[in-house]
Structure formats: C-alpha cells, structure tokens
N, C-alpha and C positions, 0 to 999 in steps of 0.2 A: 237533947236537940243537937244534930250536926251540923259544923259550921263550916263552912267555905270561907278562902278567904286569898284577897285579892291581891296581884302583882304591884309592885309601887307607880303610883300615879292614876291604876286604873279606877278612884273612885271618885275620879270628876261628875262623870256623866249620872251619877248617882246621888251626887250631892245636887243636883240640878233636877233630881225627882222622876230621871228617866228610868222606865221599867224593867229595860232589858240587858243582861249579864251575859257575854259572849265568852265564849269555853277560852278564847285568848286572853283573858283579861285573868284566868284564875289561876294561880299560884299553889296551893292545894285545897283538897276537900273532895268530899263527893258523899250522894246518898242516893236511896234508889228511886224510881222513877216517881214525881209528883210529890214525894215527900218535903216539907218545910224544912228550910233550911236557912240556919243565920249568916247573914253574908258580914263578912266585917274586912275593912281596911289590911292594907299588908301592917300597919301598926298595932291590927287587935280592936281599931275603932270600929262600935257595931254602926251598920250601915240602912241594914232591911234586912225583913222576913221575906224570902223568895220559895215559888214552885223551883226543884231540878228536875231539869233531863238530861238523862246519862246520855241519850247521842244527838240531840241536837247542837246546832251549832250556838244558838240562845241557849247557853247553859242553864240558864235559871229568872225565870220573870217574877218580880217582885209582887205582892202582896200588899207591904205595908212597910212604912220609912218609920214606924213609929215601933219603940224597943220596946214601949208597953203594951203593946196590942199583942193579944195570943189567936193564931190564927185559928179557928175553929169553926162548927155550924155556925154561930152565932154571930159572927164576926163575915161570912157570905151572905146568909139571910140579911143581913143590915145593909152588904153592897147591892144586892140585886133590889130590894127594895127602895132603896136612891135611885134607883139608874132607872126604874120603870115610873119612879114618881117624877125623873125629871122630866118625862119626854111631854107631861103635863103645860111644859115651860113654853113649847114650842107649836105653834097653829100649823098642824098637819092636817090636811085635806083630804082624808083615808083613811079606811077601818083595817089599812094593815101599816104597820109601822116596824120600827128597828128599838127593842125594849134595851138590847145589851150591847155594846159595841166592844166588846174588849177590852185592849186599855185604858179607852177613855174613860170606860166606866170603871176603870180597878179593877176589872176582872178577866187578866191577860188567858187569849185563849179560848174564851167561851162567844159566842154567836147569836142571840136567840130575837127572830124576828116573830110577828103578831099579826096572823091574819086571821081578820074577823074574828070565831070566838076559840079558833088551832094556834098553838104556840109550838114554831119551830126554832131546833134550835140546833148549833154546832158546838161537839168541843176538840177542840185540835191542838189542844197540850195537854201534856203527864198533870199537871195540875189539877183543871177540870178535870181531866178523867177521874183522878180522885175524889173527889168531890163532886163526884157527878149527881149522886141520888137527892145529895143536899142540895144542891142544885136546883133539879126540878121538881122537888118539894118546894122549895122557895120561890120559884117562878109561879107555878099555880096557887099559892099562898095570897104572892104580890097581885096577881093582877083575877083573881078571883073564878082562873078558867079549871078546866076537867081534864083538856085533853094537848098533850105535848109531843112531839114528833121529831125524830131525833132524824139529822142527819150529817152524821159525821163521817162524810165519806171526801173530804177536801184532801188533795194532797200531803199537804203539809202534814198528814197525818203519821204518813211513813217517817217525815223527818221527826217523828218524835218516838219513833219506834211504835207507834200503837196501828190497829188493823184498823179497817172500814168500818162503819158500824151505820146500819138505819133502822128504821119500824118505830111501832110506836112506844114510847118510854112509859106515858101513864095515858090514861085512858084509852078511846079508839075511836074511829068516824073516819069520814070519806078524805082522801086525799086530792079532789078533785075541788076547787076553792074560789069563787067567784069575789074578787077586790073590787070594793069602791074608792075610785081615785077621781078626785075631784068632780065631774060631771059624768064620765063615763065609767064602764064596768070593763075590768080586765079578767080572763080567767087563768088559773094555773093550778098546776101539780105541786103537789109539795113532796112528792115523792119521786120524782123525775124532772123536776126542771132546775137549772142550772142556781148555784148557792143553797139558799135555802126555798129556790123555788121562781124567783121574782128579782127582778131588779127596785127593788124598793129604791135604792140612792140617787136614782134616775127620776122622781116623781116632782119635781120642783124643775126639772129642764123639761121634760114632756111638758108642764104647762106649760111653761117659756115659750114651748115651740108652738103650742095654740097659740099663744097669744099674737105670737108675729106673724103665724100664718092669716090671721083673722086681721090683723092691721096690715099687710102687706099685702094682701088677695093673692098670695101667690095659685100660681094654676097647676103648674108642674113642681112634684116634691118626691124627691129619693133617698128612703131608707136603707142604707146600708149597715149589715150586720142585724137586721130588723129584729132577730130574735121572736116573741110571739107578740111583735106587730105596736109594740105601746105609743112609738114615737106615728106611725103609722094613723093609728086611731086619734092619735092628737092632731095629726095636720088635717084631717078628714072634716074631724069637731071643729075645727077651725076654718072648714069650709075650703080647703085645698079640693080642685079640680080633678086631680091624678095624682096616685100618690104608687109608687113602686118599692116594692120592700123586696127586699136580697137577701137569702140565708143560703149556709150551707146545711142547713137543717130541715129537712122533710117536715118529720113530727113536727117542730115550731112554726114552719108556715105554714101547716095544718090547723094550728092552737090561732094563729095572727089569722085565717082567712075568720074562724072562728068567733073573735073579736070584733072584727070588723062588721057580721052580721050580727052580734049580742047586741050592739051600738046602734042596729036600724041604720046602717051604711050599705048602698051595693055595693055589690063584688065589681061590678063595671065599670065603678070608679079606681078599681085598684089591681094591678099586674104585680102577680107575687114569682119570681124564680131562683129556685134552686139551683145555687151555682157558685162559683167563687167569684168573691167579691173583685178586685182584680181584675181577673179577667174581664170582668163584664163593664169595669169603667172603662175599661181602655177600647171595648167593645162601641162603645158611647159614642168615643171620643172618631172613632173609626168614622161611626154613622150619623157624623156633625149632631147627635142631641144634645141638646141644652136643659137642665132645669134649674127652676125660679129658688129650687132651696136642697140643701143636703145635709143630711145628718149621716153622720162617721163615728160608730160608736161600737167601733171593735172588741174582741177578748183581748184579755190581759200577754202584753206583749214581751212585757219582762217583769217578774214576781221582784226581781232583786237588781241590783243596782249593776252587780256584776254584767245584768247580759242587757243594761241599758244603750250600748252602745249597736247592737243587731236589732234594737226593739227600734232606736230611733232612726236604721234603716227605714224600718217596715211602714214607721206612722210615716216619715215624710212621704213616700211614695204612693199609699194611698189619699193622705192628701194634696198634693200636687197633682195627681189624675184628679180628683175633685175641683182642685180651681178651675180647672182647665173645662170640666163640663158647666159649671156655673153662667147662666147668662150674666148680663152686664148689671149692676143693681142686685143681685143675688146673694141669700145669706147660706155660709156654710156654717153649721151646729157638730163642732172636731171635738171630742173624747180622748181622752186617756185615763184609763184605770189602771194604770201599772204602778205600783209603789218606787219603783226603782225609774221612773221618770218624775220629776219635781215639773213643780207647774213653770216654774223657770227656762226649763230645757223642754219643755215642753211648746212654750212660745216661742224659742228661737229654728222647734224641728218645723213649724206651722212657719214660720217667718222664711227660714229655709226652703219650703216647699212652694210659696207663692213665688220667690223668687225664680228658683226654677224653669217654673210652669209660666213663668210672666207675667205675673197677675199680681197688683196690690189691692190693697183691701182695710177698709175701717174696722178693728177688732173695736167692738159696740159693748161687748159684754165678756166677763169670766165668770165661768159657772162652777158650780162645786157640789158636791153630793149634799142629798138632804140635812137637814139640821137633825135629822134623830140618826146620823150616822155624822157623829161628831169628831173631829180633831181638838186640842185641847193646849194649853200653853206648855204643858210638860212632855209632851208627846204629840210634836208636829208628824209622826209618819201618818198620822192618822188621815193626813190626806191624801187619800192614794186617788182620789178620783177627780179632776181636773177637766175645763173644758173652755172653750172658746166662741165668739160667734163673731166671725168675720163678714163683713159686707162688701162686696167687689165692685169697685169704683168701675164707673160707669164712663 
C-alpha cells in the first residue's frame, strides 16, 4: 500500500472528518490514478484511506478515517447501499430522485440520480473510475433495476485527467424519460440534457413556487433561465395567468413548450423566447412591463471560489434588473448553484442588488436543494445550491 504523507499542520481539516486532500497540503507520496492510498500526518500518524489523482488539484478524496477498514468491493457495495437506503428517510414526491451524492454519501466523485425504473449516473474522479464496474453492479444490486446510463461527460473530468464517457453501462432502453414530480409530469433526456438530465435539486422550490403562485393569484410570472420549463409548469399548476420562460436554448424551449402541453396547459397562456437573458430584462424595463413574480435561476456562475468575485458581478446584475421589473407586492424566487458563492455572500450580492435598483423587500423564505441532494455536518461544500424569496414592499 502507498502512503502519502502530509506537510506539518496540514492534518486539521482531516481530523474534522473533511474528505478532501489538496496537492498543497502534501509533503511526499504519490500513486497512480485512483489507486488507495494511506494518508498519514507529517509525524507518521495514519490519518484515512484515500482515492489519488496525479493531476488534480484535490490530490486525494478520502474513503474512510477508519485504519481498519480495507477498501475493497465490499467495502463500496456497503456504501452505496446506505446512501440508496437513506433516501428512504426523506418524503420525495417523485419517481426520480438523487440515490448517490458524493461526499455526502462517502463516495467522493460518483453522481447517480434515479429516474423512474433508468439509473443515471456520473463518475468524475480517478477513484470511481476505478471502481467503476463495482459500482454499477452495486447500484442495480441496491435498488433492484436493469438498466444504468452513464454519463460522465462533466468537466471536471479533464481535471482528473480522464476523457468523456457516456452510453449505456448495463442494460439498454430509451433515453427519452417522462418524471413524475409531484402533481405534474416533466419530460427529459437522459442522454442530452444538462447533469444527469434534470434538475432534480430544484424539485422542492418548483413546489414552493406552486404553492405561492396558487395563494398569491399572481397573473403575470417570468422564468428566466427556464431550461425545459419546470418552474414554468409549476406557476401554470398554480393557476398563474401568463407565464414567460427565457432560454438561450432552442432544444429546451422545445422540451418546456412540450411540458407544458403533457400537463393539459395552452400554449396561449405562455410566450417562450429564445434569447439572452439580460438582454431581454433590460428590454422589460425599457417597455415599463411588470410582473407579479420571477424566478432567476441561472447556470453555475463560479465552479470555485477563485472566480466568485466575477460570478457575484453577474448575479447582482441580473438581479437588480429583476427588482426593478417586479410590481409592488411581488415575489422574486433568486438562485445560486455555484459552490464558490456561500449562501452568505449570496444574501449580501441580492441585498446589494435591491439596493441598487431601489427596491427593498421581505426575504420570506431561504431555499435549498432537495433533501436527497444532501450536505452534511462534515462537509458543508455540499451546499452549492442556495436560494431566496424576496417580497417587494409595496
């Protein structure tokens, strides 16, 4: 077994049960990609069993704190079986869910979401990759399915030195995937739509945004960044008047007009255009419209912490043109999925931005990604998905 082993002081954040070992923290060692590796103190104290990668900047994501565990099949098959029994825990309103989350679940690097009876899944470290087949033998094990669909085609994949990869891993069938989420049906690809297909993490704020559509009557409602339409089809369910959805994506306000008629909704209630977001608030603001509610629920604007300061350019400015089209009494539904924004800097770029725009507002609510895409006490990154709902004093 090789052992890595760390510079003096670097084994804080490890005694604190945090999973990740950055190439600055290490002193010598090295092994080849994915291989187990014992990590131990600059004094020789062993520390964890960790995955390496020879070029990421995460040199090495832990396994297990525990010096008598031996990492093996047996030793994944027990993780991934926790993580798909946990989600048992939690009342999800949907035949697709989030089975694996990564670190939360102890199994840094792996992805695998659950639609209907298709398990997709991501691996985006030298770790999984090793472990790949055991993997999705133990997925179709745990949750009693045929058919697994890989796609590991996320960036991140380059920083680990491995290529793209998708198709189907084990079995085969359509990639074309009708979800049941709460009252209505959403469709998707699992072979082209963005993640592993679907915004699952967003399925607990879509209700939200029924909900308030349906107690506030609002008439006019604008999605922006609509993607294929989910927030969209919730304000509709909720009896929203007019509801306008914005993508720069053709294909997806093809899949969102799509939606909207699966659901037994006119097209007449809803104006879909293709265009930049941006542009078209400021377009709004030009031709005095107002609406009763907005949802701002952008791409990831900064992966990492480094480029948080250009990301929280981008969000204030699309939400500051937002307060500003807001009637009086109006709620805005603000997003951020960037890991490298904290929900903290997150409320002061939205506090910043009303200020701006001239507009205060009762923040009513803080949203956060679904409960089967979990953060955890030993690993707060796990919140990368963060949200608000502002109300515009009247």
């Amino acid at each position: 077994m090789k052992t890595i082993r760390l510079k003096a002081g670097k084994e804080r954040s490890l005694q604190r049960q945090h999973p990740w070992i950055f190439e600055s923290a290490i002193a010598k060692g090295s092994a080849d990609a994915g291989e187990t590796v014992r990590v131990e103190s600059h004094e020789g104290v062993f520390l964890a069993w960790a995955a390496f990668s020879p070029t990421s900047r995460i040199r090495a994501r832990v396994w297990s704190f525990d010096e008598a565990q031996r990492i093996n099949a047996a030793f994944i098959e027990g993780l991934i079986h926790k993580s798909v029994q946990a989600r048992s825990l939690f009342d999800i309103q949907s035949n697709g869910m989030r089975l694996v989350h990564g670190e939360s679940d102890g199994l840094p690097g792996l992805v695998v979401d659950r639609y209907d009876d298709t398990l997709v899944a991501q691996f985006t470290s030298c770790g999984t990759e090793r472990f790949k087949d055991v993997m999705a033998d133990a997925l179709l094990k745990a949750t009693g399915l045929t058919k697994l669909y890989e796609r590991s085609d996320a960036n991140v994949r380059s920083l680990e030195g491995l290529p793209e990869v998708t198709g189907w891993l084990r079995g085969e069938g359509p990639t074309e995937i009708t979800l049941q989420e709460h009252q209505w049906q959403l469709l998707l690809n699992i072979a082209e739509g963005h993640k592993t297909g679907f915004y699952l993490d967003q399925r607990d704020s879509r209700y939200r945004f029924y909900q308030h559509t349906l107690f506030r009557k609002f008439q006019s409602v604008l999605n922006c960044y609509c993607y294929t339409g989910g927030f969209s089809v919730a304000a509709l369910a909720g009896g929203a008047v007019h509801v306008t959805s914005i993508d720069s994506s053709g294909p997806a306000l093809e899949k969102a007009k799509a939606n909207v008629l699966l659901n037994g909704f006119e097209l007449s209630r809803t104006t879909f255009m293709d265009a930049d977001v941006n542009a078209s608030l400021r377009s709004f603001i030009e031709q005095g419209v107002q609406f009763d509610a907005i949802v701002l629920d952008p791409p990831k604007f900064a992966p990492t912490a480094a480029h948080a300061d250009r990301a929280a350019r981008a969000y204030k400015d699309i939400n500051r043109l937002a307060f500003k089209l807001l009637a009086p009494g109006g709620e805005l539904f603000t997003y951020s999925c960037s890991g490298g924004i904290s929900a903290d800097l997150f409320h002061k770029i939205v506090a910043s931005a009303g200020t701006d725009a001239g507009v205060d507002g009762y923040i009513s609510e803080r949203l956060q990604g679904a409960p089967d895409h979990p953060m955890t006490v030993y690993f707060p990154e796990g919140e990368y998905l963060k949200g608000l709902v502002v109300v515009k004093k009247i």
